[in-house]
C-alpha positions in Angstrom: -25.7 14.9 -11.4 -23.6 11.7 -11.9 -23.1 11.2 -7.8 -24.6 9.6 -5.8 -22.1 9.9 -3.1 -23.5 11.8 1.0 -21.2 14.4 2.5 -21.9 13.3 6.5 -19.4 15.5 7.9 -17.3 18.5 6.2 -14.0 16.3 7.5 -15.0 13.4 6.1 -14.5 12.5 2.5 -18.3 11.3 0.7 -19.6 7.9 0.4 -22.1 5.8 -1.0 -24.4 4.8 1.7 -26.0 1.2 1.5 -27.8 0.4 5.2 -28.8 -3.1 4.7 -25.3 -4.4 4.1 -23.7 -2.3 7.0 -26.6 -3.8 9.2 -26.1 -7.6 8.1 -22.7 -7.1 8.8 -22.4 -5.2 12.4 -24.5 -8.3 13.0 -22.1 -10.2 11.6 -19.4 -8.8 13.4 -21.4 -8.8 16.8 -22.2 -12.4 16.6 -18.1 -12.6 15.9 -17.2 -10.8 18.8 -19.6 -12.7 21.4 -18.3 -15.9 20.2 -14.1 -15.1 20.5 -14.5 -12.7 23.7 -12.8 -9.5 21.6 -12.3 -7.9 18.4 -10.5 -9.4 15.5 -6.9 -9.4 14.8 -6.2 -7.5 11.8 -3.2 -8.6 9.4 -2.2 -6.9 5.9 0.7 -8.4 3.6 2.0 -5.4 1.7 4.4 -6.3 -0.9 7.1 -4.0 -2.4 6.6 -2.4 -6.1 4.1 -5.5 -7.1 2.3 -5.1 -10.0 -1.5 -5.7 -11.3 -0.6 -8.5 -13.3 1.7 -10.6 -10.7 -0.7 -12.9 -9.4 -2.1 -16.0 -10.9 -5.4 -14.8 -10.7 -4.9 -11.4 -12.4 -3.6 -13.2 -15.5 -0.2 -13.2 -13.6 1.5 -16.3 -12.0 2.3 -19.2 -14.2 1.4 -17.5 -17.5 4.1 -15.3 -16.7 6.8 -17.1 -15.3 6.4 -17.2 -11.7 3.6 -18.8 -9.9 1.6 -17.6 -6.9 -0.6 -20.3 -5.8 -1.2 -18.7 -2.0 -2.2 -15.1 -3.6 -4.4 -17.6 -5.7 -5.7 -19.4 -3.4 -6.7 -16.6 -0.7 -8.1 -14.7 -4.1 -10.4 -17.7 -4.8 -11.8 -18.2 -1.2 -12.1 -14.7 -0.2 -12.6 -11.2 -2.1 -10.6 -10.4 -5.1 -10.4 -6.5 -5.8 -9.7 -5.8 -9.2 -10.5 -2.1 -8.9 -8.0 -1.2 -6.1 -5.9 1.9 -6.1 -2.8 3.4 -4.9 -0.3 6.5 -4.3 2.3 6.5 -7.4 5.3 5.8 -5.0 5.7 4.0 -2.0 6.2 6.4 0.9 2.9 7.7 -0.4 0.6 5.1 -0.2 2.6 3.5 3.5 1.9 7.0 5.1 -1.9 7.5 3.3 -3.2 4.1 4.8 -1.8 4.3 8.3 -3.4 8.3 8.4 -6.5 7.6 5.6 -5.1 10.8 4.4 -3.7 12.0 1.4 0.0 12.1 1.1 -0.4 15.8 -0.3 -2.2 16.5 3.1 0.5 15.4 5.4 3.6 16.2 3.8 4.7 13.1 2.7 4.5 13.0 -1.0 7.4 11.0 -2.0 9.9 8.5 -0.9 12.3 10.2 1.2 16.1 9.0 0.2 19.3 9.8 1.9 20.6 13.2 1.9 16.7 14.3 2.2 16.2 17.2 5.2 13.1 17.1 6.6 12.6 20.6 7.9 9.0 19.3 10.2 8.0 15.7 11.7 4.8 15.3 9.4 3.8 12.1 12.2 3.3 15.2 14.9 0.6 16.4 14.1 -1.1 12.9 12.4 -3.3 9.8 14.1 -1.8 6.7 13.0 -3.5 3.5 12.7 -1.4 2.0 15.1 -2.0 4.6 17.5 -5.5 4.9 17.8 -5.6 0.6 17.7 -3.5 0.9 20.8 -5.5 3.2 22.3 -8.5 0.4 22.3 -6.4 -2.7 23.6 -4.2 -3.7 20.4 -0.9 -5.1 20.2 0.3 -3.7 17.1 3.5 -4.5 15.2 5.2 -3.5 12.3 7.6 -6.4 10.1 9.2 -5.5 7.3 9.8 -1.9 5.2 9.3 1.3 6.7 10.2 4.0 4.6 8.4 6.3 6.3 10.9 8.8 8.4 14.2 7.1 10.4 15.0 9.9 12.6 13.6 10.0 16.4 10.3 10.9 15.8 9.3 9.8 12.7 9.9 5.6 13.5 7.3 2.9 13.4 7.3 2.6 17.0 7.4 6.4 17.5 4.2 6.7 15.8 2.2 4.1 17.7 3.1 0.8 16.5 4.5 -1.4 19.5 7.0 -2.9 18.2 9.1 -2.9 14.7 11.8 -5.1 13.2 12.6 -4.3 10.0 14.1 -2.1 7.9 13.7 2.0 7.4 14.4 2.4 3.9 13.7 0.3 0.6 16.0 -2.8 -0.4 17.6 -0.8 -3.1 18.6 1.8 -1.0 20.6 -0.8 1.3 22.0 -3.1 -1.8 23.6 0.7 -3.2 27.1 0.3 -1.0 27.4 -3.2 -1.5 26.7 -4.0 -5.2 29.8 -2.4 -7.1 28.1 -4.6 -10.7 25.3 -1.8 -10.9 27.1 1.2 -8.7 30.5 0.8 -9.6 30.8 4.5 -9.2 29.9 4.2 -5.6 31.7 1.0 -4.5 34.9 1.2 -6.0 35.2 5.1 -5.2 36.5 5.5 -1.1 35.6 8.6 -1.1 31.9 8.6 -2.5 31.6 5.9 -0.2 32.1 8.1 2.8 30.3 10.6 1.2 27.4 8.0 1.2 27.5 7.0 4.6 27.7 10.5 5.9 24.3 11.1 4.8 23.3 8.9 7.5 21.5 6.6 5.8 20.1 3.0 7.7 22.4 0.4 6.6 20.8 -2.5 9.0 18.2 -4.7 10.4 16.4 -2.7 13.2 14.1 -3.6 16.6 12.8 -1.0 18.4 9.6 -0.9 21.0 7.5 2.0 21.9 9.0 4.0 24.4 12.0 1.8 24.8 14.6 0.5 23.2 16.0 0.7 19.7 18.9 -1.8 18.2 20.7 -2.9 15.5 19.7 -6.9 15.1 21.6 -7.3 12.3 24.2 -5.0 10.2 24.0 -5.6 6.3 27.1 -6.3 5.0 26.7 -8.0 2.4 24.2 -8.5 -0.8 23.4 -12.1 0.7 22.2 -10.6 3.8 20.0 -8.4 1.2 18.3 -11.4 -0.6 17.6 -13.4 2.7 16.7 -10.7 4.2 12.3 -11.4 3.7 13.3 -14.5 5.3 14.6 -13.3 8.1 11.6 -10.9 8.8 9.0 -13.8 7.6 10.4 -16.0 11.0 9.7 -13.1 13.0 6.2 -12.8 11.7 5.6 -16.6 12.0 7.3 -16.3 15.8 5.4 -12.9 16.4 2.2 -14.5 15.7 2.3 -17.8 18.0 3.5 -15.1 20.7 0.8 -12.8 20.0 -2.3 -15.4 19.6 -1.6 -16.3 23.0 -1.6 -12.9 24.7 -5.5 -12.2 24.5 -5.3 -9.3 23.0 -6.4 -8.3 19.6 -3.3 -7.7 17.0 -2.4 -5.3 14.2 0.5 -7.2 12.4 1.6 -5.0 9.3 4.1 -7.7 7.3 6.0 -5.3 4.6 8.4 -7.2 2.2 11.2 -5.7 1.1 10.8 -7.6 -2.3 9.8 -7.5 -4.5 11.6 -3.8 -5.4 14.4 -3.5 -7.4 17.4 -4.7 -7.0 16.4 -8.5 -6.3 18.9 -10.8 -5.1 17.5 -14.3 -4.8 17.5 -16.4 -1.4 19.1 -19.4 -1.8 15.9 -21.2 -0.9 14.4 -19.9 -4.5 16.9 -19.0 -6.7 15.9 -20.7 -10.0 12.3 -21.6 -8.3 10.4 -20.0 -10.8 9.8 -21.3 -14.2 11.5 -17.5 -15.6 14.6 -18.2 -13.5 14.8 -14.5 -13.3 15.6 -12.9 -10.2 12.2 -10.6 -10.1 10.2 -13.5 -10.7 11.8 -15.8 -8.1 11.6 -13.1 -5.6 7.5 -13.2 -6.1 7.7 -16.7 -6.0 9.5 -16.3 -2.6 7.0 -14.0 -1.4 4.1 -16.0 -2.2 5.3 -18.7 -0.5 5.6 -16.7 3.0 1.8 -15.4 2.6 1.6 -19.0 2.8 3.7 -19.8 5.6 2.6 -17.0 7.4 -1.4 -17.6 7.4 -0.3 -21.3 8.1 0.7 -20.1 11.3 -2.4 -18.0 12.0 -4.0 -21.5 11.3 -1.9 -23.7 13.3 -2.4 -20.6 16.6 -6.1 -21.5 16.3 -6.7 -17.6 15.9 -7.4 -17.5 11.6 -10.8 -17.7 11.7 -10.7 -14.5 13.8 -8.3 -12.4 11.4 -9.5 -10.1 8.9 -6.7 -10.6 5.7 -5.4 -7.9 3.1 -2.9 -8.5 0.6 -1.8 -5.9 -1.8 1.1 -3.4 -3.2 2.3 -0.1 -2.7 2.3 0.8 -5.8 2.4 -0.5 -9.5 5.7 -2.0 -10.7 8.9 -0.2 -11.0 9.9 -0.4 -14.7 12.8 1.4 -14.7 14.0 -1.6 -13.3 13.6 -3.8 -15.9 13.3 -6.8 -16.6 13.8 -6.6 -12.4 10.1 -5.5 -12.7 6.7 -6.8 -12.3 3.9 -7.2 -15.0 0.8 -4.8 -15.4 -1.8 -4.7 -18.2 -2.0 -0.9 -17.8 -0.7 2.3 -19.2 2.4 3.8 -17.5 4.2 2.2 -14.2 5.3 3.3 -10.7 5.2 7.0 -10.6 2.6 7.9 -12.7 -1.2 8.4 -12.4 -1.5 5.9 -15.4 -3.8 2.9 -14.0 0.1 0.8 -14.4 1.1 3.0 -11.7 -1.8 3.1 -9.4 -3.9 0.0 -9.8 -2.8 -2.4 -7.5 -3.9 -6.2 -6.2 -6.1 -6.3 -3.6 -7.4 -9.4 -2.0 -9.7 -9.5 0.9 -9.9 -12.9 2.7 -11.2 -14.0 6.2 -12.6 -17.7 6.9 -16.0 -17.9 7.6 -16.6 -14.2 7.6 -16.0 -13.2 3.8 -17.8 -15.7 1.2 -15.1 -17.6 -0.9 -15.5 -16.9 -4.6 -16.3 -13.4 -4.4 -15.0 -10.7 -7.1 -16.0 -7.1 -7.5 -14.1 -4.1 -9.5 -16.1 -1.7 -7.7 -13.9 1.4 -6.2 -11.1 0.3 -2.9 -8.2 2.9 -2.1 -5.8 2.0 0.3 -6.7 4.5 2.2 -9.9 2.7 3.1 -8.1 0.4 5.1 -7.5 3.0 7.9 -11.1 3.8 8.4 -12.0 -0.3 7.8 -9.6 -1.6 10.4 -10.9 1.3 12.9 -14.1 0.1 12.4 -13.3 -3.9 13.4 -11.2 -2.4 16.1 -14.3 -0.5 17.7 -12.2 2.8 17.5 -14.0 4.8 14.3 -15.3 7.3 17.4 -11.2 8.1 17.3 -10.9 9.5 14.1 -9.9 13.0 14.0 -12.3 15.3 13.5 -9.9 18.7 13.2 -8.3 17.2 9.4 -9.9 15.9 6.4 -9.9 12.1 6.1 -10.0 10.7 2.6 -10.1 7.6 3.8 -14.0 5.9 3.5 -15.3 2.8 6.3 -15.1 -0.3 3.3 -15.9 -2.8 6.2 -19.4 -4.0 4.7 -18.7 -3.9 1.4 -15.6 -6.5 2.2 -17.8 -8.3 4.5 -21.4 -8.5 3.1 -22.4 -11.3 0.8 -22.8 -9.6 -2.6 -21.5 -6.2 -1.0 -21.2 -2.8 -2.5 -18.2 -0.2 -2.3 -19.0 2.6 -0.6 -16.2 5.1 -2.3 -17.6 6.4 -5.4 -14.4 8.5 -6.3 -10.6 7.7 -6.1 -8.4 11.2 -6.2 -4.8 10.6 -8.2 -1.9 13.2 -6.5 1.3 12.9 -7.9 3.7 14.7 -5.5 1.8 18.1 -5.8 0.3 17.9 -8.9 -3.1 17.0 -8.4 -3.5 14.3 -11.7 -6.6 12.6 -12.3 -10.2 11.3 -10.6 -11.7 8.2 -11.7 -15.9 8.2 -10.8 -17.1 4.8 -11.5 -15.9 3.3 -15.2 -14.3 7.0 -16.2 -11.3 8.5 -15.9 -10.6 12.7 -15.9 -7.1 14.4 -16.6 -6.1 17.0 -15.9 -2.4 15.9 -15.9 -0.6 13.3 -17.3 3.0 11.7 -17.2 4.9 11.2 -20.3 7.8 8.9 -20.6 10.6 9.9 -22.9 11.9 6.9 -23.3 10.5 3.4 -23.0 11.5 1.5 -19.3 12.4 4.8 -17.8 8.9 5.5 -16.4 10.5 7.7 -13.6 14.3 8.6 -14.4 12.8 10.0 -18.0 9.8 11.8 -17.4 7.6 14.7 -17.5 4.6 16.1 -16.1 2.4 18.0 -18.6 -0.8 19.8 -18.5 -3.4 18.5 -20.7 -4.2 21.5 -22.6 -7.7 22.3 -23.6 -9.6 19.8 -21.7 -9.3 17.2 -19.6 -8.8 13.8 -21.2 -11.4 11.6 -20.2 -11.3 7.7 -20.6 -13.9 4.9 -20.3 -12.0 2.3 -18.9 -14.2 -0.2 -19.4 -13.9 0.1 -22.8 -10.3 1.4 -23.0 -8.7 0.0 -20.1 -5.2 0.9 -21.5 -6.3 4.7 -21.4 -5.5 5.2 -25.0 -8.4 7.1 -26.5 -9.8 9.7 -24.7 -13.9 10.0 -25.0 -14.4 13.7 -24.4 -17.4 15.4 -24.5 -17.9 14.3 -28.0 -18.4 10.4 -26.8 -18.9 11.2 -22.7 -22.0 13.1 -21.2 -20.3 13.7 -17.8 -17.9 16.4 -18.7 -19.4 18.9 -16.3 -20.5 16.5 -13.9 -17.1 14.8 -13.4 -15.2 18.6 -13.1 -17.6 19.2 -10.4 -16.2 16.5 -8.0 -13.1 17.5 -8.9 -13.9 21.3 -7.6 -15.6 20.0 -4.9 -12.7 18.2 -3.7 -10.0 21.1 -4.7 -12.1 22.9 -2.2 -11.2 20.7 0.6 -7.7 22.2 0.5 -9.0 25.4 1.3 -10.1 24.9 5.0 -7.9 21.9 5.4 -4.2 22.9 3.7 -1.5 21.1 2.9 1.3 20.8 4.6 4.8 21.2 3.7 7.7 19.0 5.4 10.5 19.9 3.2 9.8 17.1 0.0 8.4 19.5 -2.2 11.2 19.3 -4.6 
């Protein structure tokens, strides 16, 4: 058998088990937590539609036209993740690591647009992060993107976050009735427009609080208000976090950027900043620089040293988009199971507790950072117990000197179609997308069975997944299908649900 992986509970996804590095670092942690009084804070920078090859020190940066010196920087003195994966779309991956559960678990399997009818709140019957944080002393707050459910119900601060100012949908979704260049058909039709806003779609800057009030800070009228709009949430992170630092309690603070997803506008600040001049690339530039500002201010509060960091993207880059689109080495692009559309950046940093200069492309999902920030939070006794959790406790391999993943296997969903596993270096198919047409990696594609056999791929020898092995090449044919059974039958006793996004 190729795994190595323990089953410790039949909710519970398997996971590698190494008990020296979890017992260096819950000693590491306790020593932590008797020297600052409580746990730590707990920040992640999610950007928008970001791809592999964006950052400086994934070949990214200035080699391709936009520089990211503060990605770069937190890369070099903290963890850089080169094996990190998420969902194919966004609304996937926000949902799967604020549950640690697979979007095809809870319903919410794809971005949900305007005109979409939910026919059941999917945050009902889940445990968010914020949530169960809250439940243990947390202040938790949500900046940025959303994209997860606007009705009553189905909001940030609905779901357990404290607060949230931001926006519910994505920045294309708001720039739509404004930009009459792209959606002339829209714009410069009255009637269409109407029909538009009837959908009820959010066309505005929102703050709401748990329990309490929700407003309108700022209605977007215009495609400038669009392309400052990450500055705008960026000075209520920075304010957020001098407020927050002196309040005593731990923090959750999720920043979500709009940008970098299609359609950039620049802010006026970095128009023409990047060496491209292109609006894609001066968005990332823009972005970079407020990861910068922002752990300033986590500096200047006095409170960095106790705040566990985690940069990353939803999702790979949106190339139907381009050249409004981000680089990736990979095969495919946002919305596929090619590595393009899953394998994200993923940098792990925290002064004095994670080694500078470390770099591992051992396994990460996403998803692990519900069961991780559990753990620093002292809540993992809070996880449900009645629901499978996919999501596997990463906090020793982040933390431990020379650490080792513990997730041996990342699952691949596409929507419903259950696509691909990758175990270690290889890769298994049982589905793949194919694009019709070149740049149109979503608005021209098909989902196809593989036929015979599953495609498998070393992807240490063929990163670009352009030659499958087989059993010819591979001697973990059987081996790998076996996981993949084993996990099909976690559907059985745990099904999916179904919130009305199935088509």
């Amino acid at each position: 058998m190729l795994s190595k992986a323990v089953r410790t509970s039949e909710t519970m996804e398997p996971a590698l088990a190494f008990p020296d590095q979890d017992r260096t670092t819950a000693e590491k942690l306790a020593e932590l937590q008797k020297r600052i009084g409580k746990r730590p804070n707990i920040v992640w920078f999610l950007i928008d539609d970001m791809g592999w090859g964006d950052p400086g020190l994934y070949g990214g940066g200035e080699a391709v036209g936009a520089a990211t010196p503060n990605m770069d920087r937190l890369a070099r003195e903290g963890l850089m993740l080169t094996s990190t994966y998420s969902q194919p779309t966004c609304t996937p991956t926000r949902s799967a690591i604020l549950t640690g559960r697979l979007p095809v678990r809870t319903g919410l399997t794809r971005p949900i647009l305007a005109g979409d009818k939910i026919t059941k709140n999917p945050w009902a019957e889940e445990a968010s992060l914020p949530k169960l944080l809250g439940e243990v002393g947390y202040a938790t707050v949500l900046c940025g993107k959303w994209h997860v459910g606007d009705v009553e119900g189905m909001r940030p601060h609905d779901v357990g976050f404290d607060e949230f100012y931001g926006f519910y949908p994505a920045s294309q979704e708001l720039s739509k009735s404004l930009d009459k260049r792209r959606y002339p058909d829209l714009v410069l039709n009255p009637e269409r427009m109407q029909m538009f806003h009837d959908t009820g779609a959010s066309e505005a800057l929102i703050h709401g609080f748990k329990g309490g009030e929700t407003t309108v800070a700022q209605k977007i009228e215009s495609l400038d208000d669009i392309a400052e709009a990450d500055h705008t949430l960026k000075e209520f992170s920075v304010a957020k976090i001098k407020e927050l630092a002196k309040g005593g309690k731990p923090f959750f603070l999720e920043h979500a950027f709009m940008k970098v997803h299609a359609d950039n506008f620049a802010s006026r600040e970095f128009e023409g900043k990047s060496a491209s001049k292109y609006p894609y690339k001066d968005a990332v530039v823009e972005v970079d620089a407020y990861i910068g500002e922002m752990v300033k201010a986590l500096d200047d509060a006095g409170v960095l040293d106790d705040t566990f960091i985690f940069i990353t993207s939803d999702n790979g880059p949106q190339m139907d988009s381009w050249p409004d689109s981000g680089t990736t080495p990979f095969r495919g692009a946002k919305g596929s199971a090619w590595e393009g559309g899953v394998r994200v950046p993923g940098i792990a940093y925290w002064r004095g507790m994670i080694s500078p200069g470390r770099q591992s492309d051992e396994l990460f999902d996403l998803m692990d950072l519900f069961n991780t920030s559990l753990d620093l939070g002292g809540a993992l006794d809070r996880i449900p117990t009645d629901r499978y959790i996919d999501g596997i406790d990463q906090t020793s391999f982040l933390l431990a000197d020379g650490g080792h993943s513990m997730r041996e296997k990342v699952y691949i969903w596409n929507e419903q179609n259950f696509m691909a596993m990758r175990m270690y270096e290889y890769k298994i198919m049982t589905k793949v997308v194919e694009t019709k047409s070149q740049w149109l990696d979503i608005d021209m594609s098909t989902i196809t069975d593989v036929g015979l056999a599953p495609w498998v791929f070393n992807l240490y020898i063929d990163p670009k997944e352009q030659y499958p092995v087989g059993h010819r090449m591979n001697a973990w044919l059987a081996s790998l299908a076996a996981e993949m059974k084993a996990h099909a039958a976690t559907f059985k006793k745990y099904p999916p649900k179904d919130i009305g996004l199935a088509q």
